[in-house]
C-alpha beads as a LAMMPS data file, in Angstrom:
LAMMPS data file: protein, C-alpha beads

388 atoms
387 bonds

1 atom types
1 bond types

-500.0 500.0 xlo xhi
-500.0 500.0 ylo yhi
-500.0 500.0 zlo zhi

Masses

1 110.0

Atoms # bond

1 1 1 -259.865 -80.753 -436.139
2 1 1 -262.433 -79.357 -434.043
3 1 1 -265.818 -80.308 -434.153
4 1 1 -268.865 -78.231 -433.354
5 1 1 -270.956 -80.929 -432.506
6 1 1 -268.915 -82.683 -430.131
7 1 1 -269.237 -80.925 -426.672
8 1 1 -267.451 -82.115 -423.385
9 1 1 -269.000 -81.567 -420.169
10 1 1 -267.959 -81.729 -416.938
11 1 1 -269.736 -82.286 -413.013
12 1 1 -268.395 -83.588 -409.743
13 1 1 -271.080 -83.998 -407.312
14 1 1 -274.913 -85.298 -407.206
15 1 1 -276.563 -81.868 -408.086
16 1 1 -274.484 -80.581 -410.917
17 1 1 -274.891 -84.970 -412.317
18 1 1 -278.942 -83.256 -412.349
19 1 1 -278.180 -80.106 -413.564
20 1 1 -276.080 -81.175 -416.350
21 1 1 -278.632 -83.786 -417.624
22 1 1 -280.998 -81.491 -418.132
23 1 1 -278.607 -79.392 -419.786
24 1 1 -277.641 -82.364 -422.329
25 1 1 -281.414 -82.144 -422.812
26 1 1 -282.294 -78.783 -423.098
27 1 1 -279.263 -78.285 -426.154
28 1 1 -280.707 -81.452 -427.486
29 1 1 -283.842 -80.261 -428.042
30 1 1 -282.494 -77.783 -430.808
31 1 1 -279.948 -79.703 -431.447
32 1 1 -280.147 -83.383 -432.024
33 1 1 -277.177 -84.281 -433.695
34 1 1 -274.231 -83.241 -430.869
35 1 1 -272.234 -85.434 -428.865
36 1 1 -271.572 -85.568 -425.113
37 1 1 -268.519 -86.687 -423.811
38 1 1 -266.989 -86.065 -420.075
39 1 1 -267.231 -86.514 -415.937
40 1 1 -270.169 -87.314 -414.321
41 1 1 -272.944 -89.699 -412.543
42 1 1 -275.672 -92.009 -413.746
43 1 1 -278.017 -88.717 -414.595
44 1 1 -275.647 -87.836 -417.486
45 1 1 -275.142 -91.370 -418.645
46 1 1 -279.191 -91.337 -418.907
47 1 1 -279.139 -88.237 -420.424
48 1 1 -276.756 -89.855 -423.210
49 1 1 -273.697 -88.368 -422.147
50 1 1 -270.678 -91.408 -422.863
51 1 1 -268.804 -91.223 -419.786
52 1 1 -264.930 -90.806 -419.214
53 1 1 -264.524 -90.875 -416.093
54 1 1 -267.139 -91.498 -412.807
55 1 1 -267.272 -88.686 -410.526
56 1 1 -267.753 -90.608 -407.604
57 1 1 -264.366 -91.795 -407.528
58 1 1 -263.051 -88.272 -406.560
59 1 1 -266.557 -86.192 -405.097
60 1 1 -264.345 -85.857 -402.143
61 1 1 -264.912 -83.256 -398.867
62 1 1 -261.563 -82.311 -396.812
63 1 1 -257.557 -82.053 -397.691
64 1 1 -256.850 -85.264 -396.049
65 1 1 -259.672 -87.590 -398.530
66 1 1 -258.037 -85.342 -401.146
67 1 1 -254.572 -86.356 -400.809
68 1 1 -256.128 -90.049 -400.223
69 1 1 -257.617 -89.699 -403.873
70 1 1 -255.374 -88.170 -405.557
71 1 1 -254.720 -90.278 -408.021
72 1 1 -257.697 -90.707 -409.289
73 1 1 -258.275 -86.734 -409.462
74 1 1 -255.010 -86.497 -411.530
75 1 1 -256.052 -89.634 -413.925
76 1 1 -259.405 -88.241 -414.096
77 1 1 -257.691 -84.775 -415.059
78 1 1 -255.470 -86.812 -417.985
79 1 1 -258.541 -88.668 -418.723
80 1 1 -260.346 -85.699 -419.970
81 1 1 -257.362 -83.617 -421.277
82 1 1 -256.117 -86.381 -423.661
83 1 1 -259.874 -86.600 -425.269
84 1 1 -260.184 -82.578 -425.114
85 1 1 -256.669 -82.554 -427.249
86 1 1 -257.781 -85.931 -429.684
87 1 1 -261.499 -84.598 -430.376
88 1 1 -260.911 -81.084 -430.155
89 1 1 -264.657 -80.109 -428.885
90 1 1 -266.571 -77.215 -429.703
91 1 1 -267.107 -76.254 -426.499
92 1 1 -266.582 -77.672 -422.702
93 1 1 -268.928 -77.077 -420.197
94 1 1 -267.962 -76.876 -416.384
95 1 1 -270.413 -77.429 -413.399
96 1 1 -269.226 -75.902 -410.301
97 1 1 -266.428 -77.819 -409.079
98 1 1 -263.807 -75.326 -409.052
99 1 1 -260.775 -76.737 -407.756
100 1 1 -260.742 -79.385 -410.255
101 1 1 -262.714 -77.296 -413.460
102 1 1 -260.399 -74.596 -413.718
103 1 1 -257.673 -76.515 -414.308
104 1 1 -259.326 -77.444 -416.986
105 1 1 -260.546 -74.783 -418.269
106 1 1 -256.811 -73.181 -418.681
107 1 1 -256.104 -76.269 -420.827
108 1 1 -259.257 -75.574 -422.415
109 1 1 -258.521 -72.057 -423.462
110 1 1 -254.774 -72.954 -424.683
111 1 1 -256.408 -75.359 -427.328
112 1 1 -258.863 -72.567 -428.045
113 1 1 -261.872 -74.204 -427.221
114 1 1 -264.521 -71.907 -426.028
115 1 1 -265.806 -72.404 -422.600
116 1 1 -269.076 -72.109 -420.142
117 1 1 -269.116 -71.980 -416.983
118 1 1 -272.767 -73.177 -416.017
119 1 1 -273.419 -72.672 -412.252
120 1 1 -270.754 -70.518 -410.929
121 1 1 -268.815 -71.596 -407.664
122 1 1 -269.828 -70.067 -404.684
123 1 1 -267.003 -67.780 -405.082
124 1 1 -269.189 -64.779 -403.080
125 1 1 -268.892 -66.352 -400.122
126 1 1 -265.120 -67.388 -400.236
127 1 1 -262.454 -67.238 -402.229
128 1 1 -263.978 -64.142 -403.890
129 1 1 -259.978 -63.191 -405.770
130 1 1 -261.398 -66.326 -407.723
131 1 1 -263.924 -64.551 -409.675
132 1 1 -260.665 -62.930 -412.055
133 1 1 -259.520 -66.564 -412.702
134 1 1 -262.957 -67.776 -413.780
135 1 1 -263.648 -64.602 -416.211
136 1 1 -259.857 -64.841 -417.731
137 1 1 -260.712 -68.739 -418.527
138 1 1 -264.497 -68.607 -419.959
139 1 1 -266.233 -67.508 -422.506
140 1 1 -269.852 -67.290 -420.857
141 1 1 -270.716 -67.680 -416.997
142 1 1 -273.948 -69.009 -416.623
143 1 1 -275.372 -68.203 -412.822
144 1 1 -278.550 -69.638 -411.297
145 1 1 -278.806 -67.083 -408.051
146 1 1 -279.869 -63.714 -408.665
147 1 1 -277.417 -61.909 -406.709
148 1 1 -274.723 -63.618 -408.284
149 1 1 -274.908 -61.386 -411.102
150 1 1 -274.830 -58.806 -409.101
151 1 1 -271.741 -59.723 -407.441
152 1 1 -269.501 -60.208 -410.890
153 1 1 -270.616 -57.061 -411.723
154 1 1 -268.892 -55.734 -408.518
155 1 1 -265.554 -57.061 -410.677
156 1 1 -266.698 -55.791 -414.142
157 1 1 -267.925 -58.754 -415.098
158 1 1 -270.553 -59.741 -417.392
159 1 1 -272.693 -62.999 -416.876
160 1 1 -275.940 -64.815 -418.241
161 1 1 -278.840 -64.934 -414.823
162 1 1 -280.534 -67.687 -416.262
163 1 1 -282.363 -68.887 -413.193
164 1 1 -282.461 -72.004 -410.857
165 1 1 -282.810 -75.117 -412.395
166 1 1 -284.395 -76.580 -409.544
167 1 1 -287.399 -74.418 -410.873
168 1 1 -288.284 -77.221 -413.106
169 1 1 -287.102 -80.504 -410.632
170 1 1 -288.564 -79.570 -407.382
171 1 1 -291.938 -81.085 -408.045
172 1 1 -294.293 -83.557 -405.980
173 1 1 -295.173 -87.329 -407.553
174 1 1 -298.276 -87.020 -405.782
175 1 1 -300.796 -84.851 -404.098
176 1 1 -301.300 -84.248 -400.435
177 1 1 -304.415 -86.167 -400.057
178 1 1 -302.990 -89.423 -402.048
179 1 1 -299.997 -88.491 -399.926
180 1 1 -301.873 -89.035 -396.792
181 1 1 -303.832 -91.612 -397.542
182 1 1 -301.170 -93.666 -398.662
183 1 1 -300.199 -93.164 -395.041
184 1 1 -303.189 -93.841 -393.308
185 1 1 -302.868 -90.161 -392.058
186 1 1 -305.872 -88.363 -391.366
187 1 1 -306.219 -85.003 -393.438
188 1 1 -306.651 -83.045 -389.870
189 1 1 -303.713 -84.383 -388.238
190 1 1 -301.088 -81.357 -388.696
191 1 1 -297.355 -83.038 -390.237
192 1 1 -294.464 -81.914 -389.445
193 1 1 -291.550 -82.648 -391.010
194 1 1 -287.819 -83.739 -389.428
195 1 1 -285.070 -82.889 -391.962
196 1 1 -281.657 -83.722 -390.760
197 1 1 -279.657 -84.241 -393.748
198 1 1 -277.821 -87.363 -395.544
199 1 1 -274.747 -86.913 -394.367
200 1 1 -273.850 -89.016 -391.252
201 1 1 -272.126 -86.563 -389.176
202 1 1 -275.146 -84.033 -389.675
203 1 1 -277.445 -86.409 -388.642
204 1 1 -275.191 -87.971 -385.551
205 1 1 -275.380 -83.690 -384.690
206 1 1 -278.486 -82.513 -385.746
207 1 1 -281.367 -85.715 -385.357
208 1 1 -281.200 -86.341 -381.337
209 1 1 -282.002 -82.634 -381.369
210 1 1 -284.879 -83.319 -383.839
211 1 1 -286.511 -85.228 -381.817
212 1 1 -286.463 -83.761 -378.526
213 1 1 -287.701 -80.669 -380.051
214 1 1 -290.844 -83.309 -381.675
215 1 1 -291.486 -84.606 -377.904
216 1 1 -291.584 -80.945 -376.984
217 1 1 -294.071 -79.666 -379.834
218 1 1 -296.012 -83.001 -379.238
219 1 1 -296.581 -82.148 -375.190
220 1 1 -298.631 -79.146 -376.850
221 1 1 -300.164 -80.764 -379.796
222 1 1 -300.932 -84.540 -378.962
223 1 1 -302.577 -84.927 -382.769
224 1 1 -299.025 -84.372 -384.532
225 1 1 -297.419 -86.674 -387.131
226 1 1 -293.722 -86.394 -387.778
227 1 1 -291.942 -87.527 -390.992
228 1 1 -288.812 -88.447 -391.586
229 1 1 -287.464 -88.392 -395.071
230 1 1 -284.776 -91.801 -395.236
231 1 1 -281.804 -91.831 -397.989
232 1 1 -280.679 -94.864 -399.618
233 1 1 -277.130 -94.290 -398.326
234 1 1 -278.655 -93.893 -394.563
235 1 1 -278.771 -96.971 -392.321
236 1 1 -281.460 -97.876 -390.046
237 1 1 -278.917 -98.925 -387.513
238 1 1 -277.667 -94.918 -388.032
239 1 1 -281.421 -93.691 -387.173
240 1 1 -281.983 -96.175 -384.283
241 1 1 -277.926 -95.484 -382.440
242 1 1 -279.150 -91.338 -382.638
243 1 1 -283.193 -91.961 -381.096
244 1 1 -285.029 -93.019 -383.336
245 1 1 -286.337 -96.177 -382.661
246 1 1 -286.931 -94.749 -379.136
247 1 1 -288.899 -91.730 -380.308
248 1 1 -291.347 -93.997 -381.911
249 1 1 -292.350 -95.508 -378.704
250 1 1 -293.494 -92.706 -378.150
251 1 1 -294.152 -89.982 -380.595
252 1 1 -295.730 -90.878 -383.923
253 1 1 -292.783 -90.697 -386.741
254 1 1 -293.268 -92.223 -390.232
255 1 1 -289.827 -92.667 -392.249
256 1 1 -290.856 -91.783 -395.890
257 1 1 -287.850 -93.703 -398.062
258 1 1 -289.522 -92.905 -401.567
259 1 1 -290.609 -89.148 -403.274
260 1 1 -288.960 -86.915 -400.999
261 1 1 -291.304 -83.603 -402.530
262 1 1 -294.194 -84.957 -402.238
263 1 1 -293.201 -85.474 -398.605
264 1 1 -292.012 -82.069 -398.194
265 1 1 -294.969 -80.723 -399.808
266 1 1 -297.696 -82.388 -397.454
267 1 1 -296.109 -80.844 -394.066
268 1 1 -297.242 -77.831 -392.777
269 1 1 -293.756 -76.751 -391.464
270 1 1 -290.626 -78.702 -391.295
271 1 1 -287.210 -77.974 -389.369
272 1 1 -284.191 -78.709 -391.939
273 1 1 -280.480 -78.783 -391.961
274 1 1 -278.318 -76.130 -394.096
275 1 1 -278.352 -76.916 -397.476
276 1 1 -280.313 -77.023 -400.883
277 1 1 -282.859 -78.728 -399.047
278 1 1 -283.922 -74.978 -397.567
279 1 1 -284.726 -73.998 -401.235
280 1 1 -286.228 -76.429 -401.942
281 1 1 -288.975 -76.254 -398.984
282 1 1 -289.206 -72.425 -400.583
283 1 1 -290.102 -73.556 -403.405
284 1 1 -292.701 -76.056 -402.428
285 1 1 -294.062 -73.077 -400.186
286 1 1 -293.452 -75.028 -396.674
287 1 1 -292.574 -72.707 -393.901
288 1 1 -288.975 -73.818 -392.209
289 1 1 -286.746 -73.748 -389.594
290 1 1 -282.702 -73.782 -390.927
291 1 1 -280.324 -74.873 -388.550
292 1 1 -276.359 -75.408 -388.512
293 1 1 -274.610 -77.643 -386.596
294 1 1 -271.138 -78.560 -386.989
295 1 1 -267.373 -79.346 -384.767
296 1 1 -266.753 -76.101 -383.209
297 1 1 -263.116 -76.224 -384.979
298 1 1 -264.889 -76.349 -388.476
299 1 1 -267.411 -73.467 -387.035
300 1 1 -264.363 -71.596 -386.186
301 1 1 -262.240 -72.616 -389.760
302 1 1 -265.519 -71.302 -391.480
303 1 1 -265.874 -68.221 -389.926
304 1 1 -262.422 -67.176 -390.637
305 1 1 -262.818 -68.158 -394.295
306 1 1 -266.343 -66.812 -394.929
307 1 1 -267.128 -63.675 -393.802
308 1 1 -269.651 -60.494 -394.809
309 1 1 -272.060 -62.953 -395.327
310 1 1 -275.030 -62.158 -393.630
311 1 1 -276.908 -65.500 -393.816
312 1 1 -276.363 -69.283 -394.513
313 1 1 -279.397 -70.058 -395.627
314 1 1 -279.883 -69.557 -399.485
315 1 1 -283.418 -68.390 -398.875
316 1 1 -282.436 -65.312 -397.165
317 1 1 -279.766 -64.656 -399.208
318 1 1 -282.145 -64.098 -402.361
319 1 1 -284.734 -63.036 -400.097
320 1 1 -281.940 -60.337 -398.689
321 1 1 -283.637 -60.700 -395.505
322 1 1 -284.439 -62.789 -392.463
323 1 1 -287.497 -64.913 -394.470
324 1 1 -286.810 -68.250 -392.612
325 1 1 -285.644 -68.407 -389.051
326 1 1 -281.377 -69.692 -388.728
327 1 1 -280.289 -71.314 -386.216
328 1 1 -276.624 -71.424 -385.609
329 1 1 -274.299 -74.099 -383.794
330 1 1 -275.477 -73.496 -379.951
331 1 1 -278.488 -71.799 -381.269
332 1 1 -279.428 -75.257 -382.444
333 1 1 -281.473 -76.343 -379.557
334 1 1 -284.574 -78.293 -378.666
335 1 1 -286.367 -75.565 -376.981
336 1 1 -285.359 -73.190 -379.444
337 1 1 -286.652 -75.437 -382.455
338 1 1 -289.860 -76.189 -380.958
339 1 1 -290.764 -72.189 -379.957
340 1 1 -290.052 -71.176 -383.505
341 1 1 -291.639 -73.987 -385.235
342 1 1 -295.072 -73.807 -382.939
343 1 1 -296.261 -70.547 -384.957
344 1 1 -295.324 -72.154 -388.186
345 1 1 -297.886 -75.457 -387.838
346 1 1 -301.129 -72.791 -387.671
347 1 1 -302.412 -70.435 -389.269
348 1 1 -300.396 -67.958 -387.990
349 1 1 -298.971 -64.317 -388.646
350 1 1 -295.690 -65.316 -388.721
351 1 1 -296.436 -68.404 -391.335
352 1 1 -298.552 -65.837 -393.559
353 1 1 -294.998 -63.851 -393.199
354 1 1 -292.897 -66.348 -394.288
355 1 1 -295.131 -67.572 -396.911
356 1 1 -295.313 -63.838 -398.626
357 1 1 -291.572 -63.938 -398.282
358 1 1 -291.502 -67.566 -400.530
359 1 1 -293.205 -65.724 -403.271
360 1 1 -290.326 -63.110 -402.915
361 1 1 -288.069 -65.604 -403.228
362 1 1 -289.793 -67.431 -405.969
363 1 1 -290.276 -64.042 -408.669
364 1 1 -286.220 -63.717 -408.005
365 1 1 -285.455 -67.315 -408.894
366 1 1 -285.826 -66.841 -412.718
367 1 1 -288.916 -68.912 -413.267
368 1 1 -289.274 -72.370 -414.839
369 1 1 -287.346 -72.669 -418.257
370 1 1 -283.429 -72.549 -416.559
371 1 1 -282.044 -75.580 -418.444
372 1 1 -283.327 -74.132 -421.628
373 1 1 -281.762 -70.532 -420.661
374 1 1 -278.747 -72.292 -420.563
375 1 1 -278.659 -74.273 -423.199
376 1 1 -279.208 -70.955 -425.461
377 1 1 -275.905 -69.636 -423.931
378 1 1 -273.956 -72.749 -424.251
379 1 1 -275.335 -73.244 -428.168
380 1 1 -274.874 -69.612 -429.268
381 1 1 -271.167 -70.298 -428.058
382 1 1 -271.512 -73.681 -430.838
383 1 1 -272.564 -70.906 -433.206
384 1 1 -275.735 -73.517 -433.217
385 1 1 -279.126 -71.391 -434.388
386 1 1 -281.463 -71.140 -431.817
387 1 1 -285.286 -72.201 -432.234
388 1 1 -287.690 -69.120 -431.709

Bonds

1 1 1 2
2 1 2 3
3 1 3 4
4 1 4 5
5 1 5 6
6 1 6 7
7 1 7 8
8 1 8 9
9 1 9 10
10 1 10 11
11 1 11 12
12 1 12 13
13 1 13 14
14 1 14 15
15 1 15 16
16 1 16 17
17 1 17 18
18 1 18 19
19 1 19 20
20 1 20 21
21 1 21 22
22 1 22 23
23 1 23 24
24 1 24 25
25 1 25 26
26 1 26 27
27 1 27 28
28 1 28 29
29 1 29 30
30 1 30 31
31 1 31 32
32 1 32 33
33 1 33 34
34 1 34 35
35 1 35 36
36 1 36 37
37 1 37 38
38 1 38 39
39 1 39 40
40 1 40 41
41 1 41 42
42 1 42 43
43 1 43 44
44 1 44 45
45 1 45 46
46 1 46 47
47 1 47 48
48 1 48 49
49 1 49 50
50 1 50 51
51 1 51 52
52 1 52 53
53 1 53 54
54 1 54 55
55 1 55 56
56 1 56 57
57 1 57 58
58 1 58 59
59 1 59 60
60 1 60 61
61 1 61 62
62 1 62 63
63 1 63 64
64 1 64 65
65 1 65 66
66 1 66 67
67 1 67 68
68 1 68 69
69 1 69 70
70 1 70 71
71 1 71 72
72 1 72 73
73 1 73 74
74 1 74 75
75 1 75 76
76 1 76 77
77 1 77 78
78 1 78 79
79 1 79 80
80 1 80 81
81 1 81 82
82 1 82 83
83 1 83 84
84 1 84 85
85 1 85 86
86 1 86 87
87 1 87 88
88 1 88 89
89 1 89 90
90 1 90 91
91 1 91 92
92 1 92 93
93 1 93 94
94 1 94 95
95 1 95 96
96 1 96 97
97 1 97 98
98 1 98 99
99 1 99 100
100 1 100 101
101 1 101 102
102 1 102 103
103 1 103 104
104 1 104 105
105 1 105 106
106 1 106 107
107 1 107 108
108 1 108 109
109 1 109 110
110 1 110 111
111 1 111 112
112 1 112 113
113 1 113 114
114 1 114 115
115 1 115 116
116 1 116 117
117 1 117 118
118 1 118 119
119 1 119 120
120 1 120 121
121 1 121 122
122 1 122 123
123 1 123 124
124 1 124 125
125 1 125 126
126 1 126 127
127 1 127 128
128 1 128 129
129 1 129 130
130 1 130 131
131 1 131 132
132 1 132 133
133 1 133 134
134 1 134 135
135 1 135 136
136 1 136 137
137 1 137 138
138 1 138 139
139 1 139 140
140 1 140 141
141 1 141 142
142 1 142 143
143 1 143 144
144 1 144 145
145 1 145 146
146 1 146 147
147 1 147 148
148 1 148 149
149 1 149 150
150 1 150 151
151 1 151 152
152 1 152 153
153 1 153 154
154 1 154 155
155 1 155 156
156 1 156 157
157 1 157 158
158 1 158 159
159 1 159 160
160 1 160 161
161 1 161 162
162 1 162 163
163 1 163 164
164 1 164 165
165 1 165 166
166 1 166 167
167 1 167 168
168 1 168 169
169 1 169 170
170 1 170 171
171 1 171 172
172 1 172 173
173 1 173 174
174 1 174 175
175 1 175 176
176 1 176 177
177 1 177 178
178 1 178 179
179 1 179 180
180 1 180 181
181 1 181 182
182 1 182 183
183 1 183 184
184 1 184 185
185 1 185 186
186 1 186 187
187 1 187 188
188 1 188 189
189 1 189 190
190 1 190 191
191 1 191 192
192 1 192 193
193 1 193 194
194 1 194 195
195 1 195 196
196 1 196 197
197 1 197 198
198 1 198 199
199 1 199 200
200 1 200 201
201 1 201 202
202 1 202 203
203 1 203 204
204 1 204 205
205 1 205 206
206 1 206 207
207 1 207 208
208 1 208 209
209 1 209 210
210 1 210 211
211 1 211 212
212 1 212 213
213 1 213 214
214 1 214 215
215 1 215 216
216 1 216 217
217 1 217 218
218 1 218 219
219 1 219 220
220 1 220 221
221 1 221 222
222 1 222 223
223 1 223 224
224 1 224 225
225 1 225 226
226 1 226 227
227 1 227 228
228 1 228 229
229 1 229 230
230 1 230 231
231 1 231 232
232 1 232 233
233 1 233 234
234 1 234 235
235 1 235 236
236 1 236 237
237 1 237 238
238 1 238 239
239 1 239 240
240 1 240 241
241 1 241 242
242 1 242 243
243 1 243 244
244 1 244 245
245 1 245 246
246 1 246 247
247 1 247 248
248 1 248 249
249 1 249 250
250 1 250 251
251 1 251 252
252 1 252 253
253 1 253 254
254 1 254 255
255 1 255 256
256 1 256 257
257 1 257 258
258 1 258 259
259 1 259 260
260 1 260 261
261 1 261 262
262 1 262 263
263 1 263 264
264 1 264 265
265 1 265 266
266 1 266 267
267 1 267 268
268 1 268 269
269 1 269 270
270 1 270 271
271 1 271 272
272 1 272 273
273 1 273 274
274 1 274 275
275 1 275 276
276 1 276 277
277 1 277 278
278 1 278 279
279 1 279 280
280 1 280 281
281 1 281 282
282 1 282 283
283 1 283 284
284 1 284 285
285 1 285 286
286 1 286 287
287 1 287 288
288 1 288 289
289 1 289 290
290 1 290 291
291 1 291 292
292 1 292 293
293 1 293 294
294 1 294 295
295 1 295 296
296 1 296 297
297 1 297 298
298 1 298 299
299 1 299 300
300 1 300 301
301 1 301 302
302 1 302 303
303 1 303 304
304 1 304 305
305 1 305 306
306 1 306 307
307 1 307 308
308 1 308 309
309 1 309 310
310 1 310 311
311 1 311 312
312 1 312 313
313 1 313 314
314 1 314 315
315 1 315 316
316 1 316 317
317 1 317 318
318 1 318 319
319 1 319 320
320 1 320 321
321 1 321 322
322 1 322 323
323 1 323 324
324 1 324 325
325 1 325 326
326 1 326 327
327 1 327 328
328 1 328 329
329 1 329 330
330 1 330 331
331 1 331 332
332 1 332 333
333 1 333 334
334 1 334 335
335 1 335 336
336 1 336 337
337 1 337 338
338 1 338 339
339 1 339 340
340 1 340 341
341 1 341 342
342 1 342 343
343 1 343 344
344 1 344 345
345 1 345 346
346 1 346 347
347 1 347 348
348 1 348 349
349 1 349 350
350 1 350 351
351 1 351 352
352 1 352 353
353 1 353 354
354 1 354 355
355 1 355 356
356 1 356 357
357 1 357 358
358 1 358 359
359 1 359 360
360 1 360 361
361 1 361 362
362 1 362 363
363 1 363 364
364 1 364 365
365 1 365 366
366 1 366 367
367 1 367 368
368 1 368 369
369 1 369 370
370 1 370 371
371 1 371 372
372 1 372 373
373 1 373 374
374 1 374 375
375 1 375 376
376 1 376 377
377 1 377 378
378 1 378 379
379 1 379 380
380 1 380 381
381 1 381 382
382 1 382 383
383 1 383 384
384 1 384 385
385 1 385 386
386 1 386 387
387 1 387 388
């Protein structure tokens, strides 16, 4: 038998773990009596979700940590299948993932349980034959970037713009001035912050760069303070083997290991690598600099495999313009950081620019209220009756 309040949903990686909780939330607002069963991370296990299976186990980048995994992929796939065919949900919800969500999805379809697809892949940038597959196998495609919408049109598709979740996330602990004085930071001294990523390869690539473009900006402006935002899965060892510990000797550069926004949101510019990081900084209103950095055979893979795209930075993309200077794989240079960050630290025309172009990006974003958008689509689907 299939039940309508028993609803399966599905993440792989760290963002769609956030996403999804709010989701669970959002639909349990209006609806306090459904169940939540799937994949996931500790944010859906707070949000009440019983967990199947750990995503963890398979949030794996590259075909050769693929084939190393594959076994847990395929028992995570018969995990979920065998408790889709012995409950029977009344609806499965996918987040991103593709490679691994479609497949179930097909399953999901034979057994006739309706299907949402909440955060589409990023399907306009590659792999675009896949938008047929993913409007044969859902019911409802729930997109959080504007132009996405636009883009399944292209196809004859129809699909729900219910705006960015991060809308709702992307906000400081504290203000600037506790911020600061927390710190010890004086409220003139201009901060600057040094964004390399998580990862370990984009810091070994993009944080020696970091900070010969700080020692450059600092020749010209003695009174800077750098920060340096410090995840729990990054090693001090890592920081110190790429400069760090070096730097300091010289340069003023605070590692901030706790509230990441509200260390965003103090600095007057920051330099960043690719990523959601970039729209995040939009959102907080804190001019950038993107940059991209990777093996030049990966460069080279990528450009074969992604092309028409204009940008790489999701803040231009909405913006449909050059908002926030890129800068591209040899582009990515110390001089070339510190010239286009200089204008960004005062009170500048090109900051006032940029910061007229964040509002821009802001109106297209959907406003605050995503999670709730979404959970409207995925309970109309439950034929659940939705609160005024």
């Amino acid at each position: 038998m299939q039940s309508t309040r028993e609803v399966m949903i599905v993440a792989g990686e760290a963002s769609g773990d956030m996403h999804g909780a709010n989701l669970v939330r959002a639909m349990r607002e209006q609806e306090p009596e459904l169940h939540f069963s799937g994949m996931g991370g500790p944010a859906l296990v707070e949000a009440g979700v019983e967990l199947l299976w750990d995503a963890a186990s398979i949030a794996v980048v590259g075909a050769f940590e693929v084939i190393a995994h594959l076994g847990d992929i395929l028992t995570a796939r018969k995990t979920l299948l065998t408790r889709m065919r012995e409950h029977r949900p009344g609806l499965l919800i996918l987040i991103d993932y593709p490679d691994f969500n479609l497949l179930l999805a097909r399953q999901a379809k034979k057994l006739g349980i309706p299907v949402l697809y909440y955060i589409s892949p990023q399907i306009w940038a590659w792999r675009k034959r896949r938008v047929h597959a993913i409007a044969r196998l859902t019911d409802r495609v729930a997109v959080i970037l504007p132009f996405e919408q636009d883009f399944y049109k292209q196809y004859g598709y129809e699909v729900d713009f219910v705006g960015h979740p991060l809308m709702d996330t992307v906000k400081p602990q504290k203000s600037v001035d506790t911020f600061r004085q927390e710190l010890g930071i004086a409220s003139e001294k201009p901060l600057v912050g040094l964004l390399p990523g998580s990862r370990r390869k984009e810091i070994s690539s993009l944080l020696p760069i970091f900070l010969q473009a700080a020692k450059l900006l600092a020749s010209k402006h003695p009174d800077l303070t750098f920060l340096l935002p410090k995840a729990p899965t990054v090693s001090q060892e890592l920081l110190d083997e790429q400069g760090l510990s070096q730097a300091q000797q010289e340069l003023d550069i605070r590692l901030i290991s706790e509230d990441r926004y509200s260390m965003m949101a103090a600095c007057e510019a920051t330099v960043a690598a690719s990523g959601t990081v970039l729209l995040e900084l939009a959102i907080l209103g804190i001019p950038t600099v993107a940059t991209y950095r990777v093996s030049p055979m990966t460069y080279r893979l990528g450009r074969l495999l992604i092309r028409g795209i204009k940008f790489f930075s999701l803040v231009n993309l909405i913006g449909k313009r050059a908002i926030i200077p890129e800068l591209l794989q040899d582009e990515v240079t110390p001089e070339r950081i510190a010239k286009e960050l200089e204008p960004l630290i005062t009170d500048s025309a090109e900051r006032k620019a940029m910061l007229a172009g964040f509002s821009e990006v802001h109106e297209r974003l959907g406003g605050p209220g995503a999670s709730k958008r979404a959970a409207n689509v995925a309970l109309t689907l439950l034929d659940v009756p939705l609160n005024p």
